[in-house]
C-alpha positions in Angstrom: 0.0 0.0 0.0 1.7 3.2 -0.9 0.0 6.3 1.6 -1.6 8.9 -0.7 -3.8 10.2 2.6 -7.1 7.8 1.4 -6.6 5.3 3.8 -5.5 1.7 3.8 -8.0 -1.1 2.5 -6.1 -4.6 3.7 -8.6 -7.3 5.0 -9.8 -9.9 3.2 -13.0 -10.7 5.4 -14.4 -13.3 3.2 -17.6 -14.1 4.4 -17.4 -12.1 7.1 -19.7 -8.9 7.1 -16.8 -6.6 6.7 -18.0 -2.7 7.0 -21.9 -2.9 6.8 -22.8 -6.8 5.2 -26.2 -7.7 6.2 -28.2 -10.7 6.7 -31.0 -12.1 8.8 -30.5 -13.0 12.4 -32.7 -16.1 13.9 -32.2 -17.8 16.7 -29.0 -16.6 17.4 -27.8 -17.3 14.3 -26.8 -15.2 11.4 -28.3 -16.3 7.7 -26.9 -14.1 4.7 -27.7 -13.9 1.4 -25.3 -15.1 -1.4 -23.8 -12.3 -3.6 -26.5 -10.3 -6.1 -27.8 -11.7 -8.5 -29.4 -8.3 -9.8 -28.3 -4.3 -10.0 -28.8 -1.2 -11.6 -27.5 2.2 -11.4 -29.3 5.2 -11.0 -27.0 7.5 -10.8 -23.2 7.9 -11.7 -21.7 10.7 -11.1 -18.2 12.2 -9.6 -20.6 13.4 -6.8 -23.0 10.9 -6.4 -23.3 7.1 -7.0 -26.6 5.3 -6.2 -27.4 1.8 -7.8 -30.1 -1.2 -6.5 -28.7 -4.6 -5.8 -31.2 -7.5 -5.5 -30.2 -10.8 -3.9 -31.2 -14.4 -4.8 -33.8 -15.6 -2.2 -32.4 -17.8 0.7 -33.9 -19.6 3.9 -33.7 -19.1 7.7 -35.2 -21.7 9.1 -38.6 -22.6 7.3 -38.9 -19.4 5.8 -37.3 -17.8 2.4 -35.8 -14.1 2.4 -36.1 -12.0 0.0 -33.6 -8.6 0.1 -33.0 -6.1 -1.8 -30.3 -2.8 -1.0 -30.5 0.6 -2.1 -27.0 2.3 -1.7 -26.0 5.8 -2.2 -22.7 7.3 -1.9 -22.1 10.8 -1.7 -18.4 12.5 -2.6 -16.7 13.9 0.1 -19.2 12.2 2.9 -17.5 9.2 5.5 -21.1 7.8 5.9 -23.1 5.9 2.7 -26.6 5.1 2.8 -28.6 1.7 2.9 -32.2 1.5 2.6 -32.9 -2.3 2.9 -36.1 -4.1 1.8 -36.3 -7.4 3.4 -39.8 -9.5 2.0 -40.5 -12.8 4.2 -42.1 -15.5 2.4 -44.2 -16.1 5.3 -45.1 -12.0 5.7 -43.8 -12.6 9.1 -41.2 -9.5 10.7 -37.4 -10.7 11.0 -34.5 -9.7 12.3 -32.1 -7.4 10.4 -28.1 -8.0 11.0 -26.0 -5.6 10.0 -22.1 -6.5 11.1 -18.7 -4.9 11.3 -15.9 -7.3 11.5 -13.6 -7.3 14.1 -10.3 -9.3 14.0 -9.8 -9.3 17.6 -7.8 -6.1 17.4 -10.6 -3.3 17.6 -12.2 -1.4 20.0 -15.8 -1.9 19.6 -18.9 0.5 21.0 -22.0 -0.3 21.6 -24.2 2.8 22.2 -28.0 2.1 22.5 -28.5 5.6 23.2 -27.5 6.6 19.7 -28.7 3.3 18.3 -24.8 2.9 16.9 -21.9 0.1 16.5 -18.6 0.8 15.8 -15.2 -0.3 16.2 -11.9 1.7 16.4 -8.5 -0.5 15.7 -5.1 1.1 16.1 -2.8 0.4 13.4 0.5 2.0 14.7 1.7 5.0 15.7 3.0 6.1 12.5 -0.4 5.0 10.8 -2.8 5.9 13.3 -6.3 4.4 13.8 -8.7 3.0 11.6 -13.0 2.8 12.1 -16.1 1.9 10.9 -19.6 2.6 12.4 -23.4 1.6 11.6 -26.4 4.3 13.0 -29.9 2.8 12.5 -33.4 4.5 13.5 -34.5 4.2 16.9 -37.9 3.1 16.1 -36.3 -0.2 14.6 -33.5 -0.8 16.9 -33.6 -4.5 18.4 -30.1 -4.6 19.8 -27.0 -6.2 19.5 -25.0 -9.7 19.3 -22.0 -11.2 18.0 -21.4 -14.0 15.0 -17.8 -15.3 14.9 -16.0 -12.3 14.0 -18.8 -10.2 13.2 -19.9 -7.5 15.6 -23.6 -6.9 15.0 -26.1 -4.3 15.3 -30.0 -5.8 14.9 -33.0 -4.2 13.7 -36.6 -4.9 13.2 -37.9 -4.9 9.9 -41.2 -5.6 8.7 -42.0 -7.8 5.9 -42.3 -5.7 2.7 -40.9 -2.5 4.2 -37.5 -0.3 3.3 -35.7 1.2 6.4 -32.3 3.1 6.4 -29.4 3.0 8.0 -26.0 4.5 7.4 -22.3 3.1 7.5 -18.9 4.3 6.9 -15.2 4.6 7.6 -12.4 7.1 8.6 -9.1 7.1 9.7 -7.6 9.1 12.1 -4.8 10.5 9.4 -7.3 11.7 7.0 -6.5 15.5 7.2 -10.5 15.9 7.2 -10.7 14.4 11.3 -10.3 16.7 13.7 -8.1 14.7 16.6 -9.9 15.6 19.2 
């Protein structure tokens, strides 16, 4: 990685939920989605990019799931937006997980007050911190739990409805973050 002041990118989280993966969480378990089957772009731009991604239908427990993501991404922001649409087979409400992943070496907050995840890692001292953080909205907050290396923040959703969320990232040498 050579430093041009972006940041570094150097996980490979596999199936992990890396910064802001989804899935369904039942009975303690956490059911995800194989990768999209389906896209299209609405919009992009140097400023803006916005595309739909659609998921192939998988089961949790007796039941199949049906997801679809909206994501927007706006230049010069730290924070995209999600707006999920999670359809159950059965109509019934789930569970919506929505994970960082944590390799044993980050801080992570939970803040139920402000209905937020997030983890803070220290790299070194000469290359500072890295984080990532999910806020949901209070009226669909459900909590929080843990899947193998997945921190995750849970949601209610009901069948057939969109809510949004928002993730991102910084890192503490980005000349945009104020230290303190």
């Amino acid at each position: 990685h050579t430093d041009r002041g972006e940041g570094w990118d150097f996980y490979a989280v596999g199936k992990n939920r890396g910064i802001g993966g989804s899935g369904i969480y039942s009975n303690g378990k956490l059911y995800v989605a194989e990768p999209y089957s389906e896209y299209t772009i609405i919009s992009d731009t140097p400023e803006l990019v916005d595309f739909n991604l659609k998921y192939p239908p998988y089961k949790v427990g007796n039941d199949t799931i049906n997801e679809s993501k909206r994501i927007r991404m706006v230049l010069g922001t730290h924070f995209y937006e999600v707006t999920s649409t999670i359809s159950t087979e059965s109509g019934k409400d789930a569970v919506l997980a929505i994970g960082l992943t944590n390799f044993g070496r980050a801080t992570v907050e939970r803040n139920p007050e402000r209905f937020m995840l997030c983890l803070d890692e220290h790299i070194s001292e000469k290359d500072g911190n890295i984080g990532g953080a999910i806020f949901v909205p209070s009226e669909s907050f459900a909590g929080y739990a843990k899947d193998g290396n997945d921190e995750l923040i849970l949601l209610k959703v009901s069948s057939g409805e969109s809510l949004t969320y928002y993730v991102g990232t910084g890192w503490s040498h980005d000349l945009r973050f104020d230290p303190y």
